[in-house]
C-alpha positions as CSV (number, residue, x, y, z in Angstrom):
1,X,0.0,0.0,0.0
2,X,1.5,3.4,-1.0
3,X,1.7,5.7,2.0
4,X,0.0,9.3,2.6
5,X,2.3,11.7,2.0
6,X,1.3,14.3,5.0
7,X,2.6,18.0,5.3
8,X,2.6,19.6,9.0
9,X,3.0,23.0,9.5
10,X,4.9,23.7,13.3
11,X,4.1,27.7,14.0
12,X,7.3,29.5,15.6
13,X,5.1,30.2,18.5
14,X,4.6,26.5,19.6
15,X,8.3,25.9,19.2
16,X,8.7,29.0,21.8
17,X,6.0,29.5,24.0
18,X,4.6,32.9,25.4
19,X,6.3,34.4,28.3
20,X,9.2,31.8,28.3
21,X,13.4,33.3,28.1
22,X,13.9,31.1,24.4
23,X,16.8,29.0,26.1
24,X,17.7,25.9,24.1
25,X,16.3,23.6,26.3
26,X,13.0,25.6,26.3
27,X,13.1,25.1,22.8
28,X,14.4,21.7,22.5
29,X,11.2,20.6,25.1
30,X,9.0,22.0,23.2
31,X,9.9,20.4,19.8
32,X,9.5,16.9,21.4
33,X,6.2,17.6,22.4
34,X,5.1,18.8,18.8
35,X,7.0,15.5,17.7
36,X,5.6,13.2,19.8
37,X,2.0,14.9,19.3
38,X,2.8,14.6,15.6
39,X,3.4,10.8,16.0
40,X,-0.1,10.6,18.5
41,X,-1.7,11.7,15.1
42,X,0.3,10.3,12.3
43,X,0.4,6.3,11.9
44,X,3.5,4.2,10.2
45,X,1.5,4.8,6.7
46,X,2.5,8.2,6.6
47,X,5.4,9.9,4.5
48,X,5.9,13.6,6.1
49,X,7.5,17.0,5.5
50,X,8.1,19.2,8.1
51,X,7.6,23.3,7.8
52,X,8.5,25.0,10.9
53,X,8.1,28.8,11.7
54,X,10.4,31.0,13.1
55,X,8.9,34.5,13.6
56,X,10.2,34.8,17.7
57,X,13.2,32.8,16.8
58,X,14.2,35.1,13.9
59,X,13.3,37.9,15.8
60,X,15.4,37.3,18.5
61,X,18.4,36.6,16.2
62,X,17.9,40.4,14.6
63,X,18.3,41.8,18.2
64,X,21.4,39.9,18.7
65,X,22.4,41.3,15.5
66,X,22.0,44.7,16.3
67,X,23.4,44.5,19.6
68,X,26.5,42.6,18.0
69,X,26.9,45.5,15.6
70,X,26.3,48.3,18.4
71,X,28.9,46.6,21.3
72,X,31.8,45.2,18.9
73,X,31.5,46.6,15.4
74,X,30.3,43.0,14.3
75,X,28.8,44.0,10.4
76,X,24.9,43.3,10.7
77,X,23.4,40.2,8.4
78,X,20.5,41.7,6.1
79,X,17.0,39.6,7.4
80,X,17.0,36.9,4.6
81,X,20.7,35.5,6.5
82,X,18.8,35.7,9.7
83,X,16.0,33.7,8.5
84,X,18.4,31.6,7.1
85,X,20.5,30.8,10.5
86,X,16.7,30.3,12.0
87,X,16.3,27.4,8.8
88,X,19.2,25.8,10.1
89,X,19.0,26.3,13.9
90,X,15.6,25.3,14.1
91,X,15.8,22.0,11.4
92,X,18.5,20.9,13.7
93,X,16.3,20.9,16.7
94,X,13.8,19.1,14.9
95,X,16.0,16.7,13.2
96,X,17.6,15.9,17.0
97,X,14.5,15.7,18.6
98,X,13.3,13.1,15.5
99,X,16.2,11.1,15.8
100,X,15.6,10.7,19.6
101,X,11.6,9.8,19.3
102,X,12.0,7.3,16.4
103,X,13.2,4.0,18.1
104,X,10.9,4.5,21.0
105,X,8.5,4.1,18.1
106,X,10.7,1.3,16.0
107,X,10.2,3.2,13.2
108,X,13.3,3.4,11.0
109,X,13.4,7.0,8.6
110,X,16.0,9.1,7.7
111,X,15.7,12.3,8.8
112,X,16.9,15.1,6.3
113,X,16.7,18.9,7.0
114,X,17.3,21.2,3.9
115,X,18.5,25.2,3.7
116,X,15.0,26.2,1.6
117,X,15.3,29.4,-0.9
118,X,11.6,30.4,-1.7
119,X,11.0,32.3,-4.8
120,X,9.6,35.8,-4.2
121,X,7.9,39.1,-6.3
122,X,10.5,41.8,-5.7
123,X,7.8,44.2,-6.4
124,X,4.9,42.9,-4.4
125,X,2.7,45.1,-2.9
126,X,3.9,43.9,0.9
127,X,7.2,45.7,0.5
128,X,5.3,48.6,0.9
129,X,3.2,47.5,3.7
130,X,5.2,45.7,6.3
131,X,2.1,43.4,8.3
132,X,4.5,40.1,9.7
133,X,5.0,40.2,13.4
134,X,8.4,38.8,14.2
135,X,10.2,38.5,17.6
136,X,9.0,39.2,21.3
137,X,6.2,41.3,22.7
138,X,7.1,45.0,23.9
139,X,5.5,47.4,25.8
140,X,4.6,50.8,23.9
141,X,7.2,52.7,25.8
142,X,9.9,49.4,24.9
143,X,8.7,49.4,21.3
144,X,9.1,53.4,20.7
145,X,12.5,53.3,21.5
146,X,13.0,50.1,19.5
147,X,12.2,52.0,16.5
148,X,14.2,54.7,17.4
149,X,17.0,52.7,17.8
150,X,16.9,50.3,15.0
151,X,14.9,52.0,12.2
152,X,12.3,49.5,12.6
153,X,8.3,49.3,12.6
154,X,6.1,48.1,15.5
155,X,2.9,47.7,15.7
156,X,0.2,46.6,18.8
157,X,-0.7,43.2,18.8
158,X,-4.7,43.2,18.3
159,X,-5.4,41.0,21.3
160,X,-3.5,43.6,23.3
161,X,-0.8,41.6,24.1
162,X,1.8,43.9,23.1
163,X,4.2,45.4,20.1
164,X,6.0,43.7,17.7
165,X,8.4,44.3,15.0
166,X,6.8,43.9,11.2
167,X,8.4,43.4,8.1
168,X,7.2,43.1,4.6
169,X,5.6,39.1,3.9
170,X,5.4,38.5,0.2
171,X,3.6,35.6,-1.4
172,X,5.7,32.7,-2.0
173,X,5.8,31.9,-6.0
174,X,7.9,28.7,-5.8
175,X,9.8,26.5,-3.6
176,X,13.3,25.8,-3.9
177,X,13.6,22.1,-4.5
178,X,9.9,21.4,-4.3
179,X,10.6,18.1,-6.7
180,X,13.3,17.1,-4.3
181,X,11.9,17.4,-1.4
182,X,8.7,15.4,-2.5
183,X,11.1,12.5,-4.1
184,X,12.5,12.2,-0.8
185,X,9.6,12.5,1.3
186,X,8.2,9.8,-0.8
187,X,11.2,7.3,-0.2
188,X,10.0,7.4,3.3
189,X,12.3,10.1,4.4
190,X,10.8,12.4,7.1
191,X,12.1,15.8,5.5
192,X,12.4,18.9,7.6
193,X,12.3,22.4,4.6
194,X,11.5,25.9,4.3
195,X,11.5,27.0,7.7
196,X,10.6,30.0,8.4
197,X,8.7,30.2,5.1
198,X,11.8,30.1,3.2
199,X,14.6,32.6,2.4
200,X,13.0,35.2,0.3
201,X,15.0,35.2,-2.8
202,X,14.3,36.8,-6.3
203,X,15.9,37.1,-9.7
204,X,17.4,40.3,-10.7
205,X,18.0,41.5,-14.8
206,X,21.0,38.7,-15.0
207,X,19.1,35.9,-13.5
208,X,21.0,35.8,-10.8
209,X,19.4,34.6,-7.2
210,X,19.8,37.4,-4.9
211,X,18.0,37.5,-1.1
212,X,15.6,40.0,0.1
213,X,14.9,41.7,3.5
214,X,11.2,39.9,4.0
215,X,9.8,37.1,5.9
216,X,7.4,35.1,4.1
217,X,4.6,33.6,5.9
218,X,5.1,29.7,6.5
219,X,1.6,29.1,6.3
220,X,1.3,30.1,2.7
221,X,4.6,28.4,1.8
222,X,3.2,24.9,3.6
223,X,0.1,25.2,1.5
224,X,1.9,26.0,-1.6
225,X,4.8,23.0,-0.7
226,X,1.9,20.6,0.1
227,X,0.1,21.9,-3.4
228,X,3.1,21.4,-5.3
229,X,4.4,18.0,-3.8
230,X,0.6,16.4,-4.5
231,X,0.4,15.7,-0.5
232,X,-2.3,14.4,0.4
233,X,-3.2,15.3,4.1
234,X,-2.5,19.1,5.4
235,X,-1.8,20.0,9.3
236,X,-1.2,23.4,10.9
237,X,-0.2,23.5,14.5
238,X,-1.7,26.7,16.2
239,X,-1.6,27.8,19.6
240,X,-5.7,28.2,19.6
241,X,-8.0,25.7,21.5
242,X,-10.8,26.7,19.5
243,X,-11.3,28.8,16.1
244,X,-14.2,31.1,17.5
245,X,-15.9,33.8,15.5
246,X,-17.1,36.7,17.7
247,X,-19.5,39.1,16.1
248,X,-23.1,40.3,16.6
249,X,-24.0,37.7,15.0
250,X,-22.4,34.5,15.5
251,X,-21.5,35.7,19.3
252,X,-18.9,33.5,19.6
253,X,-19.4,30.2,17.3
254,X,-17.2,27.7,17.7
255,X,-15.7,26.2,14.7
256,X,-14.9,23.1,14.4
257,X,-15.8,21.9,10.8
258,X,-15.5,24.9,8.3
259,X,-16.5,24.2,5.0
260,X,-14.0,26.2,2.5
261,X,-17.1,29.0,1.1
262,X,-17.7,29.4,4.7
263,X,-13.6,30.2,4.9
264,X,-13.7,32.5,2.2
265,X,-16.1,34.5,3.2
266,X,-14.7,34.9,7.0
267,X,-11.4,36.1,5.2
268,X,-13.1,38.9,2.9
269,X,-15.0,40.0,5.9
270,X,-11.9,40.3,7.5
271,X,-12.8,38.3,10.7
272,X,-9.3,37.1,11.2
273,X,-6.2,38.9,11.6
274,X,-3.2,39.4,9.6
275,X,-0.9,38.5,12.2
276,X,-2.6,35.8,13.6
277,X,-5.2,32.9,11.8
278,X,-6.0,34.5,8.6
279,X,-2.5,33.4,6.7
280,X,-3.4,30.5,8.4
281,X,-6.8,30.3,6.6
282,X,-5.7,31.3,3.2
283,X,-3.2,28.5,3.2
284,X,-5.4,25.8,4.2
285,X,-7.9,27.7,1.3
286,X,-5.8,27.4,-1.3
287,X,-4.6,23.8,-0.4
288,X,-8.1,22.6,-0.8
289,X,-8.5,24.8,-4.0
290,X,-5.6,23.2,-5.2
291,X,-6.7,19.0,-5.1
292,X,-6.6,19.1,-1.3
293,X,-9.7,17.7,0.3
294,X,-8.9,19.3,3.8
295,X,-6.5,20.5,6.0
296,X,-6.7,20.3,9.9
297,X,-5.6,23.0,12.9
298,X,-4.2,21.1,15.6
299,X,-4.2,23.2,18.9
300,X,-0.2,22.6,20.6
301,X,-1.3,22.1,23.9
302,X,-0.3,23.5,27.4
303,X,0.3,20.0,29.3
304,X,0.8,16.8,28.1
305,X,-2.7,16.1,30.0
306,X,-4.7,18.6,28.1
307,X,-6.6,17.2,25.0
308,X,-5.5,17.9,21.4
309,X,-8.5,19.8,19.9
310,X,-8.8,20.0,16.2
311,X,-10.8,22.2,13.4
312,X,-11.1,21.1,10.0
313,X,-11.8,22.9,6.9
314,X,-13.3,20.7,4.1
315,X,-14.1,21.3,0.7
């Protein structure tokens, strides 16, 4: 029997969890967890990719930068290098954490985690409107002098959590070594790529590959991956028990089933938020508008006691 070839989407936040420091060993829990949770879900007839986020990871790695650069001259890396250490930081602690789970579970896979370029629009319209949240929370007073200090945007978290740092998201066009990654995938590998969304890269006049100072959403780069490697099951991690829509109307429905006109319509009326499930929405949208029959949100839960609750959205 051929196996299902399944694509699960780890957010940054579930790899680093709210109000926790972002040690190693924070980070290194938390990635068993998702893998173990992962293999709760996922039976032996499963081939898998791995997409991770990294939008507190890569954050974090842009303060060091310019902190680096301020106390010892150290030359700053441009944002498409940082997400680029994240890729390989990150893969690592997945591959580690894989490597330590599988023979409790006498499964035999190779485990391969690949440096993702992701092909970009140098002129789409999200260079001009920065909207990805990256790195920590800030107060106001924090995230004013942030921007002083670094040139950078911030913007208040809608739930009132606190500031964060955006930069421009463009759509991803293509993945680097889609074709690849699928091949091996489907050889029973268990393949860990574009983290972090990818590197934003674009061609210039000579066809050359050249980075550019974005992060790209991982969401819609896991939906476009799973599109283009014909998977045929779609998971998103999220930190959310429940999807709830809170209006006049609905006053607070919970979702748990969302059929994919019922999506659509959410996302024009603008229910969800740029910065939190909508990218989330459009990816598992335009999985299922591309052959997919549905993709599921899997809430990362706070204790290994606490139940895994899931939303679907179907065709």
């Amino acid at each position: 029997m051929n196996k299902k070839l399944a694509v699960v989407a780890f957010g940054g936040n579930a790899l680093l969890r709210a109000g926790q420091k972002g040690t190693i060993d924070e980070q290194k829990t938390n990635v068993r967890r998702a893998c173990e949770i992962l293999f709760s879900i996922l039976k032996e007839n499963h081939n898998l990719i791995i997409i991770h986020g990294n939008g507190p990871q890569v954050g974090n790695i842009l303060l060091q930068n310019n902190a680096g650069a301020k106390m010892y001259g150290i030359p700053e890396m441009p944002l498409d290098v940082c997400g680029a250490y994240s890729q390989g930081f990150i893969g690592y602690l997945i591959e580690q954490q894989l490597r330590n789970i599988l023979p409790a579970k006498d499964l035999e896979r190779g485990v391969v985690n690949l440096i993702t370029q992701v092909l970009v629009d140098k002129n789409d319209p999200a260079f001009k409107n920065p909207t990805k949240p990256i790195g920590p929370y800030y107060t106001k007073e924090e995230a004013e002098k942030l921007s002083a200090d670094t040139n950078s945007l911030f913007k208040e978290d809608p739930d009132g959590i606190g500031w964060r740092k955006i930069v421009p998201s463009p759509l991803p066009k293509q993945v680097g070594n889609s074709k690849v990654i699928e091949k091996l995938a489907r050889d029973g590998h268990i393949v860990v790529a574009a983290g972090g969304g990818g590197i934003p890269v674009y061609y210039d006049e000579q066809k050359n590959l050249l980075g550019i100072d974005a992060v790209i959403d991982k969401d819609h780069t896991s939906a476009l991956l799973a599109s283009q490697a014909k998977a045929d099951e779609f998971y998103i991690f999220t930190d959310l028990k429940r999807i709830i829509i809170d209006t006049p109307e609905t006053k607070g429905k919970v979702l748990d089933v969302i059929p994919i006109a019922e999506a659509k319509k959410y996302i024009e009326e603008g229910i969800f938020s740029a910065g939190g499930m909508a990218p989330k929405i459009k990816g598992a949208v335009s999985f299922i508008e591309n052959g997919g029959s549905e993709c599921v949100f899997l809430h990362f839960p706070d204790s290994v006691d606490e139940p895994i609750y899931q939303t679907r959205i179907v065709r």
